[in-house]
C-alpha positions in Angstrom: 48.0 51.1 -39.7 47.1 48.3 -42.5 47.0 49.4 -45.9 43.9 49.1 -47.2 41.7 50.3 -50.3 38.4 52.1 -50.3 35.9 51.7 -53.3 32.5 52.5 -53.8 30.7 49.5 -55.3 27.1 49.8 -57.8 27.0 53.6 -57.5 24.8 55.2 -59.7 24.9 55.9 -63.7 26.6 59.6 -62.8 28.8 57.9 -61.0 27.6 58.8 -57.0 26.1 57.0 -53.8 27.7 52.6 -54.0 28.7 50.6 -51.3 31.5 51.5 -49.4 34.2 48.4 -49.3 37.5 48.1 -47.4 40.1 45.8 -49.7 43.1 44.5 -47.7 45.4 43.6 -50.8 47.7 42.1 -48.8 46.0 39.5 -46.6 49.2 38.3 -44.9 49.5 41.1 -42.8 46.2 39.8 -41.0 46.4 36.2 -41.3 44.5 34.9 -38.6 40.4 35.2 -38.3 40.3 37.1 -34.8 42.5 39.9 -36.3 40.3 40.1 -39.9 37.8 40.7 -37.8 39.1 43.1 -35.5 40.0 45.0 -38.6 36.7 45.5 -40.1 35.0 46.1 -36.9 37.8 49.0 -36.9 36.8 50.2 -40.6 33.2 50.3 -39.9 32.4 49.7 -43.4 29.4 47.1 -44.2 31.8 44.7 -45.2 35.7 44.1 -45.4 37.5 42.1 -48.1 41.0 40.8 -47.5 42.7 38.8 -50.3 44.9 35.9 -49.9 45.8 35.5 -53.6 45.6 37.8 -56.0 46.4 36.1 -59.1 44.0 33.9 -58.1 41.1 35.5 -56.5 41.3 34.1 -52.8 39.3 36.5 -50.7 38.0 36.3 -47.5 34.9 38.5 -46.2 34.1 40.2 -43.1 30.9 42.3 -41.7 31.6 44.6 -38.4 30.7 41.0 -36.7 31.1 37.8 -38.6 33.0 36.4 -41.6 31.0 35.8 -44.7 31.2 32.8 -47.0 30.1 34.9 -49.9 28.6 38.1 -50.2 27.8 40.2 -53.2 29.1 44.1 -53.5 32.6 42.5 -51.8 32.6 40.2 -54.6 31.8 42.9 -57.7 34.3 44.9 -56.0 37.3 42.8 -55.4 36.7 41.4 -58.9 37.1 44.7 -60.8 40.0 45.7 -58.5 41.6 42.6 -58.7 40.6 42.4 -62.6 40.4 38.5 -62.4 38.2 36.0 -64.1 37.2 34.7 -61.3 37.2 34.8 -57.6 37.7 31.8 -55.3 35.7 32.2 -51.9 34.2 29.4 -49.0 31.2 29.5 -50.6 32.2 28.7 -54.1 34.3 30.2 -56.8 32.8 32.8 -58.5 32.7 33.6 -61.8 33.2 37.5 -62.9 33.8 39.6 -65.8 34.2 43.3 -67.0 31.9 44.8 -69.6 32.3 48.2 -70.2 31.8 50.3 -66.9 29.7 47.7 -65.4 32.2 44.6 -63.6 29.3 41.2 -63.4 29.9 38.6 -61.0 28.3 34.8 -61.4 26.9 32.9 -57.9 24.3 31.2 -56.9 21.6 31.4 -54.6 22.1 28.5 -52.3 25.3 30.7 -51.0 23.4 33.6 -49.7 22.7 33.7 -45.8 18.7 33.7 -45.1 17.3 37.0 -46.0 13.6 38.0 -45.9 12.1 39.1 -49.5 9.6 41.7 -48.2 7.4 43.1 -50.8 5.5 46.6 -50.9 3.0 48.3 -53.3 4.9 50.8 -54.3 8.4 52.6 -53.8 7.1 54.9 -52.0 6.0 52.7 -49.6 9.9 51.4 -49.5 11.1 55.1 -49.5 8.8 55.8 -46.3 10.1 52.4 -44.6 11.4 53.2 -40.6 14.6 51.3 -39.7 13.3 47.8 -38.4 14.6 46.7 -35.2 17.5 44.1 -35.0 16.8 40.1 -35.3 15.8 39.9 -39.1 17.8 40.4 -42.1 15.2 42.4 -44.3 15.0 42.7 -47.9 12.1 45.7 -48.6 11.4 46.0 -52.4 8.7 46.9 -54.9 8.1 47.3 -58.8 8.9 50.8 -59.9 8.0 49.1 -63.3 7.6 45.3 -63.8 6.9 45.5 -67.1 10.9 46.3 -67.6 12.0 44.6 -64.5 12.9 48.0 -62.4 12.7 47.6 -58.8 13.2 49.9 -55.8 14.7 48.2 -52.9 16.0 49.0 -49.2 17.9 46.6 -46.9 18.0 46.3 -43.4 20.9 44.1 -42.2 19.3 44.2 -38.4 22.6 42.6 -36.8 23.3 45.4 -34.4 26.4 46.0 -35.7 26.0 49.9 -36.9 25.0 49.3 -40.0 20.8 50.3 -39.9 20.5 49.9 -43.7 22.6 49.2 -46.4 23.2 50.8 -49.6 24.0 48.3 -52.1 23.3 44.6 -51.2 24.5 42.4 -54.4 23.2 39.4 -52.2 20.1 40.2 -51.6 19.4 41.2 -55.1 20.6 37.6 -56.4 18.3 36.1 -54.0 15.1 38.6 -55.9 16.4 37.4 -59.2 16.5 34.2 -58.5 13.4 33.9 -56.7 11.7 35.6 -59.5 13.0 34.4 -62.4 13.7 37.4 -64.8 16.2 40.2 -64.8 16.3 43.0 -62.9 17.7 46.8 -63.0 17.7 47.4 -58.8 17.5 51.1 -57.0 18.5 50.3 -53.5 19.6 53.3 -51.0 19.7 56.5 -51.6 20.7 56.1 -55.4 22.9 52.7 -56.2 22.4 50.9 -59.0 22.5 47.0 -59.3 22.0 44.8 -62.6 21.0 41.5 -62.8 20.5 38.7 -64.7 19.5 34.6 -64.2 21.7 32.7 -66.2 21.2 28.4 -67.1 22.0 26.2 -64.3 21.0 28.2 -61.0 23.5 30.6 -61.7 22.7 34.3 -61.1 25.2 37.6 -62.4 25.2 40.5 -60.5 27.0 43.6 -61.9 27.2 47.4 -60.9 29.6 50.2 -61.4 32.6 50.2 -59.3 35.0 53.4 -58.4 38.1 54.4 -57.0 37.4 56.5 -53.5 41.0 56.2 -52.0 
C-alpha cells in the first residue's frame, strides 16, 4: 500500500469537521497519470495531492475522476504540510503563508473550474438544501451577516463520483470573494471554516485551519 498522509483541511475554531485530504509525499512511487488516478479513486477522499518536489512545492491534484489544475483545500493543505512559501501547480504557482493557526494560500480566479454561485435568502434556506442531481457544479451560499462578511455556504460537486456535497471547498470560496469584492469569513458543511481575502492584482488568499488526522 502507498504511503500516504491524511489531514483535515479549514476545520472549525475548536478544531472539528475540515476537508479530508490524501497527501502522497512521495510522488515517485505513482509517477504516471493513470495510476494517480487510480489511487484517489481508491482513497475516496474529495481530492488527492501527490507531490513531486517538496522543496519546491510541485503537486499534482486528483478528484475520485479527474486531475485538477488547481484546487483550493489541496492547496491550503499541502502548503502547511509541506511548510513552503509557495506551491508550484498547472494552473499557476501559488503563493502561501503560515499565520498563526490559520496556513493562507494566494490564487486567482481565472484558475478555478466553472462553478455556479447560487444565492439564497437565508442559511437556513442553504441548511434545508436536498442534494442536487449530478451535471452542475453548485455553489449554495447566503449572508449570515453581510454587514461583517459572514456567509453560510454548501457545495455540491454533482460529478457522480461519491462525493454528494463537500465540506470545505477553498475554490469555490475564491470564486465568492472574487466575484464580490470584499472579504469573507465562510461556514460551509457541517461546521468548516474558510477565510478570505482579495488582495491587488486579481489575486485572492484563502486560509483555514489545517490538522494532523493520521
Amino acid at each position: 500500500m502507498t504511503d500516504y498522509d491524511v489531514l483535515r483541511v479549514f476545520c472549525g475554531p475548536n478544531g472539528g469537521y475540515g476537508n479530508e485530504l490524501g497527501v502522497v509525499r512521495d510522488g515517485s512511487v505513482l509517477p504516471g497519470p493513470d495510476d494517480r488516478q487510480a489511487f484517489a479513486a481508491k482513497l475516496g477522499f474529495s481530492e488527492t495531492v501527490f507531490v513531486d518536489d517538496p522543496e519546491r512545492g510541485v503537486i499534482d491534484i486528483y478528484t475520485p475522476t479527474l486531475r485538477l489544475p488547481f484546487a483550493g483545500h489541496p492547496c491550503v493543505g499541502a502548503a502547511w504540510l509541506l511548510d513552503v512559501g509557495e506551491l508550484v501547480t498547472p494552473a499557476g504557482v501559488v503563493g502561501a503563508r503560515q499565520d498563526g493557526e490559520f496556513c493562507w494560500i494566494e490564487a486567482r480566479a481565472e484558475w478555478v473550474p466553472p462553478r455556479t454561485l447560487r444565492q439564497y435568502g437565508s442559511a437556513a434556506e442553504v441548511d434545508g438544501l436536498p442534494v442536487p442531481p449530478p451535471g452542475e457544479w453548485v455553489y449554495a451560499w447566503a449572508w449570515e451577516d453581510e454587514p461583517a462578511g459572514r456567509v453560510r455556504a454548501r457545495a455540491f460537486p454533482g460529478r457522480g463520483d461519491g462525493i454528494d456535497e463537500d465540506e470545505a471547498t477553498g475554490a469555490a470560496a475564491l470564486l465568492l470573494t472574487d466575484r464580490l469584492g470584499r472579504a469573507l469569513n465562510i461556514t460551509q458543511g457541517a461546521g468548516s471554516q474558510i477565510l478570505t481575502a482579495p488582495q491587488p492584482g486579481g489575486w485572492t488568499e484563502v486560509g483555514g485551519r489545517v490538522r494532523l488526522e493520521r
